[in-house]
N, C-alpha and C positions, 0 to 999 in steps of 0.2 A: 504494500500500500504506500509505503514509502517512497518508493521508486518512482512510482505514478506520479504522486506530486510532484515531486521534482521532476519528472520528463514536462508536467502542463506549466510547471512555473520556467523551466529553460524555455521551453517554446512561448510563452505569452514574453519572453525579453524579445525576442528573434524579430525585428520587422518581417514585414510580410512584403515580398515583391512584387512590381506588377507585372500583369501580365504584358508579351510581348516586347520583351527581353529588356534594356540598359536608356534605349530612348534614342540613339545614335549621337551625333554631332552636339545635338541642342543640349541634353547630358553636361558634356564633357565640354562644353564654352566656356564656363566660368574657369573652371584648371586652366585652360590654352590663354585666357584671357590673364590669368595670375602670374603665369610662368613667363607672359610675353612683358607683363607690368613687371616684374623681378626682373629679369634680363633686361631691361632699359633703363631701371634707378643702379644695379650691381655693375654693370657691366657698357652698356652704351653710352650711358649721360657722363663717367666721368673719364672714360676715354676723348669722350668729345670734347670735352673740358679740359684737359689734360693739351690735346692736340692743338687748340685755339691758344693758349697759354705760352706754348713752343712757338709758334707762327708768331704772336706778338715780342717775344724775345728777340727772336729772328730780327724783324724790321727796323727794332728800335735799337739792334749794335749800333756802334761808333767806335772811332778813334779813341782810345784809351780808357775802353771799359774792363774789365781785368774778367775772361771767363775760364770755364773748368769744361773741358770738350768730352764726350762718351767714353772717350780713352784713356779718361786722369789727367790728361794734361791741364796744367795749367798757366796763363799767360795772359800777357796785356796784346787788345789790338791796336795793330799801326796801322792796319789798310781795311778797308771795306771794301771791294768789289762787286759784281752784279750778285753772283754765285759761291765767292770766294772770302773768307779775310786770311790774312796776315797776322801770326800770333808770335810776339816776341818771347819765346820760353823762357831763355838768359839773354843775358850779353852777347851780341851779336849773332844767336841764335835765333833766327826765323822760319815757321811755318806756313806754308799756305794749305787749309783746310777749308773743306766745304761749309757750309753755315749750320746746316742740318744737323751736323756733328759736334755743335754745342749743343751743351746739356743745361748749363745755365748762366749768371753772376757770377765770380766769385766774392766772397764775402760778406754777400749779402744774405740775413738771414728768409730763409723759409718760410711758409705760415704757418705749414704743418708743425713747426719746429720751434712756432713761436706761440701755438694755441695750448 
């Protein structure tokens, strides 16, 4: 007798499905709509930010801004070119590097770094 109630009480927890299987598409929208909402605040909005951030750095070098290139380097520019600057790393040692290949400032703190 035991048993019995316990099989009607596990079954009355158990939703009951409907008939005609999951629903298809319309179902399963809100998931596809959450994962697409996750994947654009985790992953797209701050790459895209990130990248806009780079491209303004870019434009606004000059002569004697002192930056840190992808490769450690560090150094003052003497030249700006279209595609190009000119990185003094010492004394009379100069590079010419593509733009793209700064990574930032030097010296200048972060925000990340400053929050």
């Amino acid at each position: 007798m035991t048993l019995e109630v316990l099989n009607t009480a596990v079954l009355a927890t158990v939703p009951l499905q409907a008939e005609g299987g999951g629903g298809g598409l319309l179902a399963q929208a809100p998931l596809i709509l959450l994962f697409l909402g996750v994947f654009y605040f985790i992953v797209w909005r701050p790459q895209s930010k990130a990248r806009k951030e780079h491209e303004e750095l870019i434009t606004t070098l000059k002569k004697g801004d002192e930056v840190v290139t992808e490769g450690g380097f560090i150094g003052k520019i003497v030249a700006v070119e279209e595609h190009l600057v000119v990185l003094e790393v010492s004394d009379k040692s100069r590079m010419r590097i593509k733009k793209e290949s700064i990574s930032g400032k030097y010296g200048e703190p972060e925000e990340e770094e400053s929050k």
